[in-house]
C-alpha positions in Angstrom: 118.0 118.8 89.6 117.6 119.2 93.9 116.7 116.3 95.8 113.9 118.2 96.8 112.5 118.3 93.4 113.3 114.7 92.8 111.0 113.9 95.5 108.1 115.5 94.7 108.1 114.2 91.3 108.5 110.8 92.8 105.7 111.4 95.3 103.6 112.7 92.3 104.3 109.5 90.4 103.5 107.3 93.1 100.4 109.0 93.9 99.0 108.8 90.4 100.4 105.5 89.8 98.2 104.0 93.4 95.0 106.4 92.5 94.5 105.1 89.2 93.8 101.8 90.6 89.9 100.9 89.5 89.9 98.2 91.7 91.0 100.9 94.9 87.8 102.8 94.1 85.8 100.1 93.9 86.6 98.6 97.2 86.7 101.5 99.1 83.1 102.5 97.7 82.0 99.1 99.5 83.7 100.4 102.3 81.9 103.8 102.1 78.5 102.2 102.1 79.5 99.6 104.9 80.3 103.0 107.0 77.2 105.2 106.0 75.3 101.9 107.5 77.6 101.6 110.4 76.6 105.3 111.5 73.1 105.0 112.2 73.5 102.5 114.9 76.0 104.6 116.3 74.2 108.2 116.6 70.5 106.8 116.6 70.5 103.7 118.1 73.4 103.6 120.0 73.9 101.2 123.2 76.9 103.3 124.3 75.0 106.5 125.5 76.7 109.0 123.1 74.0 111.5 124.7 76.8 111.9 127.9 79.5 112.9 125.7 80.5 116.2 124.7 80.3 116.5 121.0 84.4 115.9 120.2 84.2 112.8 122.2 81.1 111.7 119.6 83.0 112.5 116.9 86.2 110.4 118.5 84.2 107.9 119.2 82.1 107.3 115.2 85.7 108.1 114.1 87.3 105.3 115.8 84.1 102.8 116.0 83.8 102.7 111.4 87.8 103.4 110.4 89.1 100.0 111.5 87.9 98.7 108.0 89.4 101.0 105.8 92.4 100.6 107.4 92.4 97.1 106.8 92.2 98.0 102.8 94.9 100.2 103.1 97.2 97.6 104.0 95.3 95.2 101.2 96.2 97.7 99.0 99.7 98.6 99.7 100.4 95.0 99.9 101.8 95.1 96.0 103.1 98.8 95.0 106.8 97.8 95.8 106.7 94.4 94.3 104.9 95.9 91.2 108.4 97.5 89.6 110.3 94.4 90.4 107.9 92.4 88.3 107.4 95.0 85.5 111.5 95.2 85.7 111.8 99.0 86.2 113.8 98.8 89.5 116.9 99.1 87.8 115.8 101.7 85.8 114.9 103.8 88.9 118.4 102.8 90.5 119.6 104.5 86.9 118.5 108.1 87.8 120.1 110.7 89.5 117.8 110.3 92.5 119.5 109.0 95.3 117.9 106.0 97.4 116.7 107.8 100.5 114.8 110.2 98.3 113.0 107.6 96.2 112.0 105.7 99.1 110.7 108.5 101.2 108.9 109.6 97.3 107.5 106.5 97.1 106.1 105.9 101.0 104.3 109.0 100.9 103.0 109.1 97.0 101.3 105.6 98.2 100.5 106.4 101.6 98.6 109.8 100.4 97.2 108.1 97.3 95.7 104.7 99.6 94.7 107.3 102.2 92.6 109.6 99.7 90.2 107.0 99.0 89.7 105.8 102.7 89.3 109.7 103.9 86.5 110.5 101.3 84.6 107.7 102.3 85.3 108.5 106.3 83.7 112.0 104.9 80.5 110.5 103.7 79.6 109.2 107.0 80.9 112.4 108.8 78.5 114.3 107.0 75.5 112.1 108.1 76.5 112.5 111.6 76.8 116.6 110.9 73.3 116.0 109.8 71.8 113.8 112.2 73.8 116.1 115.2 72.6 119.5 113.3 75.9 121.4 113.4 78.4 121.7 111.1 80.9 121.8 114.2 81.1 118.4 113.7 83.3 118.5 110.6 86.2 120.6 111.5 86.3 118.2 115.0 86.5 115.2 112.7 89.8 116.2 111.1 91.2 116.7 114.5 90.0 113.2 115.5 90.8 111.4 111.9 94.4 113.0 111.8 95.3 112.2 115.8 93.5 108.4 115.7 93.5 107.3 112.4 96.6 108.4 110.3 99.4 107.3 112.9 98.2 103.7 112.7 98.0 104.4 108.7 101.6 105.6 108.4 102.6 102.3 110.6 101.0 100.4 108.6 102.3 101.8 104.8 106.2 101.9 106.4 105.7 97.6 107.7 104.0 97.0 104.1 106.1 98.3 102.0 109.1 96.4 103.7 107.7 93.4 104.8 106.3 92.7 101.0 110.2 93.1 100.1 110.3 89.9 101.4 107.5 88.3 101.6 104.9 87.0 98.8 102.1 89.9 98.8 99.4 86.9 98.7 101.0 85.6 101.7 101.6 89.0 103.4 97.8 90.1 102.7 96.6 86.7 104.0 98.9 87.6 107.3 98.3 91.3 107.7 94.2 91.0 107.7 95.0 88.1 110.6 97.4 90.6 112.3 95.4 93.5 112.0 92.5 91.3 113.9 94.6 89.8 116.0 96.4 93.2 117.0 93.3 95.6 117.2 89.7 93.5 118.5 91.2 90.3 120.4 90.7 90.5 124.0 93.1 89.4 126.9 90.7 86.8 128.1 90.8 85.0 124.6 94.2 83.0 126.1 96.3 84.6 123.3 98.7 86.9 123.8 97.5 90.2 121.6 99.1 93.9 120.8 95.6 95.2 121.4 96.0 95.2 124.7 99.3 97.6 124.9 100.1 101.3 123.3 101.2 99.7 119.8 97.7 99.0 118.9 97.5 100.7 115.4 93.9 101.2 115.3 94.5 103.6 118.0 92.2 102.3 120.9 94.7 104.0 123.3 95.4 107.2 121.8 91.1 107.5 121.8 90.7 106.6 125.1 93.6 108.7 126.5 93.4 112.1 124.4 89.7 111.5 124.1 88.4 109.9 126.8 86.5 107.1 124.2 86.6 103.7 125.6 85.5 101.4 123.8 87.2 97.9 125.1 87.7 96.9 128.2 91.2 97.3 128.5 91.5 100.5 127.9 89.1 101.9 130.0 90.5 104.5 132.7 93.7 105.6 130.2 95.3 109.1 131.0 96.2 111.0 128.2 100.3 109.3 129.0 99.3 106.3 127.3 97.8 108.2 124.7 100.5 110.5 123.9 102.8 107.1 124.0 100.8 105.2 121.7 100.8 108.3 119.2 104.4 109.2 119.4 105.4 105.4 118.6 102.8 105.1 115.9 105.0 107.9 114.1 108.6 107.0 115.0 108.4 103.4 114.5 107.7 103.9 110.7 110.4 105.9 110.7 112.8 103.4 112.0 111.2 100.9 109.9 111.7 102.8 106.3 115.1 103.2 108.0 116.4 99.8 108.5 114.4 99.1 104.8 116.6 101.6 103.3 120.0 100.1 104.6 118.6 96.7 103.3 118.0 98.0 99.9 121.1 99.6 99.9 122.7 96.7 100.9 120.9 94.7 98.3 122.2 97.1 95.7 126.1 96.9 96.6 125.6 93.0 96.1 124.4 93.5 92.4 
């Protein structure tokens, strides 16, 4: 069997294995409703003057204003997928199979990342079709798969590559409790709090940067006046930094491995 087929199956298992979560659902129908609220106050009643912007940067702008949350379940909910077989005892079986490391790895970081991201999409999709409504065009949904897939997935895919290592390590209660601080922390705290804060710089996951430089949405302070560089930047990292991530997990588990 190829390695290519090996890691589809592996991606199909993962994916099956993270959508058959009732508890995923659940939460992310919360999340759904908490966004189908959010949007009203951002078309009708809106303090920013959507009015002046050209109908992408409206779309940029609800895209990156109601996705913060549902990126915070994602990490929530990631938190426990690599744990899960050392606890149920099937590592070793995995290691068993003609699979190599690499490809179970890379199976396994897209199978969840796809499976966490399904739920968080549909719901993004709800409140995209109230604002296609509420704006009268259906213009508004192909420009919201620009804006999801350029702001929202690169700070997903950073955030799947640091959860799946870090909860090698760490105790997933302890990592959840730390990752909703950090994602806080790293996305809405202002310089003039006194605390240094990512949410200031181009590694900002929620991708504050990337829409206010591609976009021209912004939002906070501090990002106010971006060019599309700083955009660009903050995008590029947000895609290579997983990779070096998954990288430097995969020499650890391989390390981990020779020891046994």
């Amino acid at each position: 069997m190829s390695q290519r087929a090996i890691l589809w199956g592996v991606i199909r298992y993962e994916f099956k294995m993270q959508a058959r979560r009732r508890s995923l659902w659940i939460v992310f129908a919360g999340i759904a409703l908490i966004m189908l609220a959010a949007i009203p106050g951002n078309v009708i009643n809106s303090g920013r003057n959507l009015q002046g912007m050209s109908l992408l940067q409206q779309v940029a702008a609800v895209t990156l204003d109601i996705n913060w949350l549902p990126a915070l379940g994602i990490g929530v909910f990631l938190a426990d997928r690599f744990p899960r077989e050392r606890s149920n005892r099937v590592d070793e079986l995995f290691e068993s199979m003609v699979g190599t490391l690499n490809t179970r790895l890379a199976g396994k970081y897209l199978g969840c990342l796809l499976a966490t991201l399904l739920p968080a999409f549909l719901a993004y999709c709800f409140a995209i079709i109230f604002l296609a409504f509420s704006k009268h065009t259906l213009l508004v949904l192909p420009l919201s798969l620009i804006t999801y897939t350029v702001i929202v997935v690169p700070g997903v895919c950073f955030v799947t590559a640091f959860t799946l290592a870090c909860t090698s390590l760490m105790w997933v209660p302890l990592y959840q409790f730390f990752f909703i601080g950090y994602w806080f922390w790293g996305n809405m705290l202002g310089p003039k709090n006194g605390l240094p804060t990512l949410s200031t710089t181009i590694l900002t996951p929620r991708g504050s940067f990337i829409a206010a430089g591609l976009f021209g949405i912004s939002p906070l302070n501090w990002t106010q006046g971006a060019t599309p560089l700083p955009g660009i930047a903050s995008l590029l990292l947000l895609l290579l930094i997983p990779l070096l991530v998954m990288l430097l997990f995969y020499r650890y588990l391989r390390w981990q491995q020779s020891r046994k």
